[in-house]
N, C-alpha and C positions, 0 to 999 in steps of 0.2 A: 504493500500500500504506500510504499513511500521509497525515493529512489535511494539505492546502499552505494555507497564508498567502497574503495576497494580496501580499506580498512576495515570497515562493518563486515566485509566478506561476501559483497559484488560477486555474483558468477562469472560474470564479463569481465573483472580480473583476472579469473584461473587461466593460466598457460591452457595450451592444447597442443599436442603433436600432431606435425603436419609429414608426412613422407619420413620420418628418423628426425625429424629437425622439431623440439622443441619452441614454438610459439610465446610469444611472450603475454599476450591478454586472447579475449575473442574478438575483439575489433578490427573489421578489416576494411580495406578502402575496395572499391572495385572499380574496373577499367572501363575505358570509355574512349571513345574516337576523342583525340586533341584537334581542336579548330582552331591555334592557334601557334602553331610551329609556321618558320620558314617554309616556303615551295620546295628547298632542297630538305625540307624531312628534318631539317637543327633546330634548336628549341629558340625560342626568341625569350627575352623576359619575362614574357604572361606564365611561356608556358616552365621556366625555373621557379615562379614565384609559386606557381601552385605544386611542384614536387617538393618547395621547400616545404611547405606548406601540408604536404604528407608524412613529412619527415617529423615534422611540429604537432603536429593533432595525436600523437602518441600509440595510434594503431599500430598493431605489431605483424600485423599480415596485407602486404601491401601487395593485393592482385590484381600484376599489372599495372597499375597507376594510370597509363596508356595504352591502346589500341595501337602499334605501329606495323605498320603494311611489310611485309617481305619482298614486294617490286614498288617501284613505282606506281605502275600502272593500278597496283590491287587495292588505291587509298580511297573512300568514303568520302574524302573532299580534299583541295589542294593544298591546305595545312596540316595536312596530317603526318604525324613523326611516321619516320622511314628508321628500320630495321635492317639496312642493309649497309655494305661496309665505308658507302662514302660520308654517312651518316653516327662511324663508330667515335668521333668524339663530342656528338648531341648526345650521343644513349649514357658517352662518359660521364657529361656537365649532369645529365638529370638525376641517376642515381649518387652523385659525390653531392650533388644540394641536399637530397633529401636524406642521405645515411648524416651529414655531417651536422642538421639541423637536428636530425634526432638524437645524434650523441650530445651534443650541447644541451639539448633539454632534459635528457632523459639519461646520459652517463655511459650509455653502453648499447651497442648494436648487436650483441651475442644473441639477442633473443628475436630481434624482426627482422621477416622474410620478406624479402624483395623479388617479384617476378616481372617479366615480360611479356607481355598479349601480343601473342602474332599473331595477323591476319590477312587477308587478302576480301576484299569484299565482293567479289564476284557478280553477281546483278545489280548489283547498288555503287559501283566505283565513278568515281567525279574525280578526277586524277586532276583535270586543269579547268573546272570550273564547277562553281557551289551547286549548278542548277543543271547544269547538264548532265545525261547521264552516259557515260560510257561503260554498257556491258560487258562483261562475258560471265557466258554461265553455263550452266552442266547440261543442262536438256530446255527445249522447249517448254515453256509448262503456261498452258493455255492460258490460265487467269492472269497471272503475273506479266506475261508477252503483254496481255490486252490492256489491264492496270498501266502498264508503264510504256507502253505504246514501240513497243520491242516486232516487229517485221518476223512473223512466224515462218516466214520463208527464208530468213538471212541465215545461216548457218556460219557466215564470218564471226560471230557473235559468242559462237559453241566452242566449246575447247576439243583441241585435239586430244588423242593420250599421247602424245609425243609428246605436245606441250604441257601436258598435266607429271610427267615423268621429270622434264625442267623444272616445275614448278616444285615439285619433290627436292629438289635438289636448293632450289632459293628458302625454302622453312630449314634445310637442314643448315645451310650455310647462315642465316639468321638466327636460329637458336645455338653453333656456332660463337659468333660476335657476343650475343645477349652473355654467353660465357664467359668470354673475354674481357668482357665489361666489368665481369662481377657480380652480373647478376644471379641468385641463386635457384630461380627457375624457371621454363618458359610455359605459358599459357597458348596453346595450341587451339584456335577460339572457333567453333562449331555449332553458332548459336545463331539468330536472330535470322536467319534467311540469306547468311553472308555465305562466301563459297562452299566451304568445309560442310556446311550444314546443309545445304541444298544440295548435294551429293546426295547425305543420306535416302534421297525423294526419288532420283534417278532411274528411278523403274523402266521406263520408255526410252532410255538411254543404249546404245549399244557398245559393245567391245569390254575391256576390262575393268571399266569404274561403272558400269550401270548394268544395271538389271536387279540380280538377284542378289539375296543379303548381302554376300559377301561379296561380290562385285562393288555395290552400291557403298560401302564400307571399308571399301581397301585405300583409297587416298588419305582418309584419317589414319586409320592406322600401319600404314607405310612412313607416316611422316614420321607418327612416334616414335615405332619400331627403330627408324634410323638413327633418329635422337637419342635412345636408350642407349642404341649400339655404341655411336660414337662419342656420347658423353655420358657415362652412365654416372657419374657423380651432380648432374644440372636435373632437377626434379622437372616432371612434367605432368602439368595441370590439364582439363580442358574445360571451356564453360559451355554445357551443352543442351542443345534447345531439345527437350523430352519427347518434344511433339509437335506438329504444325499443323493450326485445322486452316481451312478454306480462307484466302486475302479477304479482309474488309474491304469494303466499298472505299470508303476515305474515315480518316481522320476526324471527320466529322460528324460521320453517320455512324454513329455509337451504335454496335452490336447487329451490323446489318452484312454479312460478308456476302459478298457476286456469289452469282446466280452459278450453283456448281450443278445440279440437279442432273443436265444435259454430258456429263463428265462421268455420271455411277457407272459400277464403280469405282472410287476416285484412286487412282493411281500417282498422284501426284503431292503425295506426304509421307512425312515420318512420324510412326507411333500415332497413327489414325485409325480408324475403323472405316474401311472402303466401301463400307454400305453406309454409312453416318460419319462423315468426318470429320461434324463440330464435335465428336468424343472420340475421345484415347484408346488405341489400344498397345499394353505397355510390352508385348513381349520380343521387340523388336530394340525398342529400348533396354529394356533389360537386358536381354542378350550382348549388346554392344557396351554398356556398363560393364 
């Protein structure tokens, strides 16, 4: 009934163990696209003052802090921090602000974890303009084409596997760097509709990342797998979307998603029910958990 101190014996004091690694409270920050870096992906002030500024609020599980893209091309907008090597002494400045402002406050960084969110946004990238969109994405997927006014015949659009094999190789060379840095772990990010995640939907897809489970699931867990291999001491996170029922209309038509009906059943989610896709069904997630 009334809020505790971590002296009264706050639960949100007690450490927690995160991979082997000891947590220092339950407090944690979470990641999010930066709109406010350089077009080369370096931080500018805005965006040091708010890592200092992570480093200062006393949470001890810092996931992420940032969204930063493993190409160029894979950024959410054209401020968005870059994860890749011309960009290794932005990733430097952001974690030495924020470790050095929580030693100053707080005495010692032994206990807070610091990681890195890579991503690639894949249907949603704005790489050199806040408005425009520059796709690319796993499969056609009828709603979303139509929503975002995406040419259901362009196939320039669709990733190769050639290119999706490259792509493997740019998250490995990014979590890589993010080690180099200092960072203690990287956030492999597979959520909200961005590439990683709209793989798992890939159903209608052909060749080796689409179709069936484990097709549809092999770019996530190729990326890891790689990651484990060659740095088995850099923990790896993911933050992962459980399920995706049918796109809203907009933003503003609160709880009204397009017209899927003419789609049953729907082939075009993850952790849905293909005869009813505004409900879950978990064992696709679960299996990939």
């Amino acid at each position: 009934d009334s809020i505790l101190t971590a002296a009264a014996g706050s639960p949100l004091a007690e450490s927690i163990e995160v991979g082997g690694f000891m947590v220092g409270n339950r407090w944690c920050i979470h990641p999010m696209e930066g709109w406010d870096a350089n077009t080369d992906g370096s931080p500018t002030e805005h965006t040091l003052r708010r890592w200092r500024n992570f480093g200062l609020s006393g949470a001890k599980l810092i996931w992420g802090g940032e969204a930063a893209a493993v190409q160029p091309d894979g950024r959410a907008n054209p401020n968005q921090t870059l994860a890749t090597p011309d960009n290794e002494e932005g990733l430097r400045r952001l974690l030495a602000v924020l470790t050095d402002a929580h030693a100053e406050s707080f005495g010692s960084t032994d206990d807070l974890l610091v990681g890195l969110q890579l991503t690639h946004s894949g249907r949603f990238c704005r790489p050199n303009d806040k408005v425009r969109l520059e796709p690319r994405i796993a499969y056609h997927h009828p709603l979303l084409d139509e929503k975002f006014g995406i040419d259901p015949d362009d196939d320039s659009v669709v990733w190769t596997d050639d290119e999706l094999h490259r792509l493997v190789d740019s998250y490995l060379a990014a979590a890589h760097l993010a080690h180099k840095v200092g960072f203690r772990f990287v956030d492999v990010k597979a959520c909200h509709g961005y590439l990683l995640h709209e793989f798992l939907s890939a159903r209608i897809r052909p060749g080796e990342f689409g179709g069936d489970y484990e097709s549809r699931t092999r770019l996530l867990k190729t990326i890891i797998t790689r990651i484990r291999e060659e740095l088995p001491d850099l923990l790896v996170g993911v933050r992962l979307s459980l399920f995706d029922v049918p796109p809203f209309r907009t933003s503003t038509e609160v709880g009204r998603p397009m017209d899927y009906e003419k789609h049953l059943p729907y082939r075009h989610g993850f952790g849905v029910d293909a005869n009813d896709p505004m409900q879950p069904d978990w064992e696709e997630p679960h299996r990939l958990v």
